[in-house]
Each structure stands twice: as structure tokens, then as C-alpha cells.
N, C-alpha and C positions, 0 to 999 in steps of 0.2 A: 725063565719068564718073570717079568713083575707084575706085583697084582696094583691093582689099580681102582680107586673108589669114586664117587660123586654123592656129594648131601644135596638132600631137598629139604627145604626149611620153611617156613610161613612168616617170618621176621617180621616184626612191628616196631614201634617206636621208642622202647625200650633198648638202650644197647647192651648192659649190663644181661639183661634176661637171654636177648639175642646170642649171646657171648656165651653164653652158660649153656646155651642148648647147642650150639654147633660145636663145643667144647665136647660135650657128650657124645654126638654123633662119632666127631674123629676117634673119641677114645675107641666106640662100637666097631667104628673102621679098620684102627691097628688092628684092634683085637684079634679081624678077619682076617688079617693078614696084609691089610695095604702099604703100602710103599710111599705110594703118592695120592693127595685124597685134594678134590675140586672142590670148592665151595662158591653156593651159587652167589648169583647177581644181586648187591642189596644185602649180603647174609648181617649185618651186624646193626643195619637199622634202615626203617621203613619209613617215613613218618608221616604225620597225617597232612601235611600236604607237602610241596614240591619244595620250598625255601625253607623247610625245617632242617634239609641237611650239613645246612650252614653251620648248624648248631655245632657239627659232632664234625667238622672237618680237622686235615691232621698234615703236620708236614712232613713230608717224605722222608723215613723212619724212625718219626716221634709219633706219640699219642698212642690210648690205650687199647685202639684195636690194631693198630701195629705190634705191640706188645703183646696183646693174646696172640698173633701171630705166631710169633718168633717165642715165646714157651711151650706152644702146644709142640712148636715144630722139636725144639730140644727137647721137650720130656719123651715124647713120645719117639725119637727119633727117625722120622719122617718129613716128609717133600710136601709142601701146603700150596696150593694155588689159591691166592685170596680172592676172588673176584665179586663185587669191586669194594671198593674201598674211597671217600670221598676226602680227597686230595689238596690241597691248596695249588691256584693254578694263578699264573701271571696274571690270568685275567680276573681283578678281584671282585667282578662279578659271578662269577662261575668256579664251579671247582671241576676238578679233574674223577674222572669216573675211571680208576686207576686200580688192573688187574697184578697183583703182584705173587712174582713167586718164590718162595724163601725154601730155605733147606734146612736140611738136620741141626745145623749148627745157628739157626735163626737170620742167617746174613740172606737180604733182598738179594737174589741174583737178576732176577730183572721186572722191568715192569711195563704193562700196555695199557694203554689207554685207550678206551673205548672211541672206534672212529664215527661208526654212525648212530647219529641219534634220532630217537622215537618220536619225531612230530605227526600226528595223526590224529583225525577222527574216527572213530567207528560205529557203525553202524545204530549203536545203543546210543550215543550220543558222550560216551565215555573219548574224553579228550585228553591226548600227553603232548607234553612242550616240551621236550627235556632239552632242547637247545636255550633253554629262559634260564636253565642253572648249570649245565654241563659245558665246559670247552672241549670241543672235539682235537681226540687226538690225530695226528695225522702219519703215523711208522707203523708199520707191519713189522709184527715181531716174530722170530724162530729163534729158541732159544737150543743147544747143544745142554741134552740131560742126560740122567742112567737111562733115563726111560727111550732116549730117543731122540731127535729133533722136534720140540714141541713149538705148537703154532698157539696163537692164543686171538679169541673172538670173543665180542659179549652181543649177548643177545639179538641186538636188532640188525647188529654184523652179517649174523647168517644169514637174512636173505639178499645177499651181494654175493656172489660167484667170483666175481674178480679178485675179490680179498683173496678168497681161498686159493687159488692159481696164483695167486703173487708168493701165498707160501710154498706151494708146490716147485718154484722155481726155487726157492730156497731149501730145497730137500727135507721138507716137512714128513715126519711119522705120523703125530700123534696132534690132535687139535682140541683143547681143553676148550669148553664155552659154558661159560656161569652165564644164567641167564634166569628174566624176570618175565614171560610172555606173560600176555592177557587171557583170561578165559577162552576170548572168542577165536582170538589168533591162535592160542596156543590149537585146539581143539582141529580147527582148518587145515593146518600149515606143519607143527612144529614137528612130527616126525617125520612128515615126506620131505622136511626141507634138511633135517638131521642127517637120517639116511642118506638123503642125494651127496651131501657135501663129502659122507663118507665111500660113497661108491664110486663119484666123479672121481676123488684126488687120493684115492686107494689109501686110504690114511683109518685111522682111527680116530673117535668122535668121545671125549667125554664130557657129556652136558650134563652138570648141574643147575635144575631149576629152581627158583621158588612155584611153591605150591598149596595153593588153600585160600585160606577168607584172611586178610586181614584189617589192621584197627581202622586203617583210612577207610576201608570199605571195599579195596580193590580186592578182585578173586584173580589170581593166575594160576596158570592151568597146570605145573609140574610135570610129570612123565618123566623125569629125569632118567638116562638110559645113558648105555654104553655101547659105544656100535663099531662093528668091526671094519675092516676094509673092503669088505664084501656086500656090508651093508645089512649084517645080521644082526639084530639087537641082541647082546650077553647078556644082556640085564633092562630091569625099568622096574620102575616105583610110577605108579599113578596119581594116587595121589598123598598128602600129608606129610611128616618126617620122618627120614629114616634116609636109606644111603643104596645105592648099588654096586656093586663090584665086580671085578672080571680079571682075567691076564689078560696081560697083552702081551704079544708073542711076536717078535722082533722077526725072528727066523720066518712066521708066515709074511709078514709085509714085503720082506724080500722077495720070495719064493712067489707070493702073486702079483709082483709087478713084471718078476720076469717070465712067469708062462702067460701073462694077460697084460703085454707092455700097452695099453693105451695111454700112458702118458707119454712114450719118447713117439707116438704116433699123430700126436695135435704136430698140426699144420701153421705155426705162427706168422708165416710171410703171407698167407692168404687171410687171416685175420686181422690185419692191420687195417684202417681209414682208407678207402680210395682217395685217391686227392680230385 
């Protein structure tokens, strides 16, 4: 079995600070024994409003939170999923909200881009745009690891069902998702919607969130957990920083797909558009 981790963090607008403290977490991580460690959505800078991420963006495996990447990954010799990371993207209005995952030896093996993004009001009166600085990605990614066939989502992704079934067709284990929910969403939504995606697509779930108060003012809500294909949380953190951990267990993913096949049991010719 490998062991498997996710940090929650409070990240602000500092990146250096930012960097120092998720630097701390992974060390806390290996220490536990992890293999492969998630970091959440936003982990390297927050800032106090929307177009300050302009500032700190980077080109695809230059700049120095690419770097802290690819060191922690070689000192420590461990699998880092960065999620996200603010990208330089064709469109030079916008960057790219760009999940990358590196390995032991610091080399990017692949990267996702966040597809949906966060335009919303809520209730409070608390408003995101994130299409005013984010170009949305538009690939579904499953990448071939030690750990598995891993899937990758950020945040506002999970509540799309579809996404997750497009990895499923692609022999999906495992589905990392760094993520930045809201107080009020996270509180409503983010475990039932966590769970669901693990018990629908018999997979495994590792969400790391951000969690807590910060500089801008925003509170998200954390809970970061690790959930199995059954839909058992192994772990959660509530709230602040710090990390959870779990095995993941290869041999059961197998073992309850085939005593509980409901995926070779969807019906996709009755699922299609009538015309």
C-alpha cells in the first residue's frame, strides 16, 4: 500500500511565507510516511484581491514556486501534486490556474488546468469572477502513477459529475482535488459532494483545502479529507493547518469493483440526447 497525504493551509499574499509553511507541512508529511502529498488550491499565494495574481505568475517550469516544487520534491524524495499554480496562458489577459504534478526527481510529469471556474454570488453578497483572470482549461486529465491512474479536479470542478465519468472512462483510481471552497459552500456542499464523487466512481478522493481567515478577508471552509471508494472518510482536518493521511490500497479498489461492478452496469446508450 502507499501512504498518501493532503495539506490545508490559510495562504495569503505573501509567497515566500506561503512557501515556508507548506514546505513545513510536506516535511510533517514524509515524516508520516507519505509517498505522495496534495497541496491545496492557491497554496503559494492568496492575494488581496483578484488581479494581484498577475504579479507572481510563471512560465511553465520556470519561476520560484515551480522551484520550491521540484526541491521539496528531490529532498524529500517524494510525488507533489501542486495545485494550482498561476501560469502564463496565451491569453495575456488571464493566466492559467494550473495543477501540476512532479516527482522524485523534480521533472513536471503532467499538468491540468482548472476547467470550471467560480462566477457566483452568494447569498452574503460575497461575489467571485474568476473568469475576469483565469483561462479555463478545457482536457481531462488521468495520468498513469505508482499510486494508480490518477484523476485531477480543482475545486469548483466537483460539482460537475460529468468530469468525473469522463475519468472513469479512462480507468481512473485515485482523484486528487486541491481546492479553495467558501465558508458558506464549503459548510452546505463540500463533504456530501466529496463523498458522492467517491462512492459514484468507486475511486479514491484526496481533497486538499484551504482553510481559515485570510488577508483579503475571505474565510474558506477546509475539512480537507481523504475518502475512500466506499465513501469512508480515512481522515479530515477541520479546520487551520496541518495535513491528513491515509493508505491507499490498490488491491481493495480492485476487489470492490468486482464484488460491487456498478460501473460496467451504467447504461450509456439510454443516456445519450433523444433527437
Amino acid at each position: 500500500m502507499k501512504r498518501i497525504a493532503a495539506i490545508q493551509m490559510a495562504s495569503g499574499p505573501n509567497v515566500s511565507a506561503n512557501l515556508n509553511e507548506a514546505g513545513r507541512w510536506i516535511s510533517y508529511a514524509v515524516d508520516a510516511g507519505a509517498e505522495l502529498v496534495v497541496l491545496p488550491e492557491n497554496f503559494a499565494f492568496m492575494g488581496m484581491k483578484e488581479t494581484d495574481v498577475f504579479k507572481v505568475k510563471e512560465l511553465q517550469g520556470e519561476g520560484p514556486i515551480q522551484d520550491f516544487i521540484k526541491k521539496m520534491c528531490s529532498k524529500h524524495q517524494v510525488w507533489i501534486v501542486a495545485g494550482t499554480i498561476p501560469i502564463v496562458s496565451d491569453d495575456t489577459q488571464r493566466i492559467r490556474a494550473a495543477c501540476l504534478l512532479v516527482n522524485p526527481e523534480g521533472e513536471i510529469v503532467t499538468r491540468y488546468d482548472k476547467i470550471h471556474l467560480f462566477d457566483v454570488t452568494l447569498d452574503d453578497g460575497e461575489n467571485y469572477f474568476e473568469s475576469e483572470v483565469i483561462d479555463a482549461g478545457s482536457k481531462i486529465i488521468v495520468q498513469d502513477t505508482p499510486f494508480g491512474r490518477m484523476g485531477f479536479a480543482v475545486c469548483y470542478d466537483l460539482r460537475f459529475p460529468e468530469m468525473f465519468r469522463r475519468m472513469v472512462d479512462k480507468e481512473v483510481d485515485l482523484i486528487v482535488l486541491p481546492a479553495a471552497f467558501t465558508a458558506i459552500t464549503g459548510k452546505a456542499h463540500w463533504e456530501s459532494l466529496v463523498r458522492a464523487r467517491a462512492i459514484e466512481n468507486l475511486s479514491y478522493i484526496i481533497a486538499s483545502a484551504q482553510g481559515g481567515y485570510h488577508a483579503n478577508g475571505r474565510e474558506t471552509h477546509g475539512e480537507s479529507m481523504i475518502v475512500d471508494p466506499w465513501g469512508e472518510v480515512k481522515d479530515r482536518l477541520e479546520r487551520g493547518s496541518g495535513f491528513v493521511i491515509a493508505d491507499l490500497d490498490q488491491e481493495k479498489i480492485n476487489l470492490m469493483r468486482k464484488q460491487f461492478p456498478v460501473l460496467k452496469h451504467r447504461k450509456l446508450e439510454c443516456y445519450k440526447k433523444s433527437s
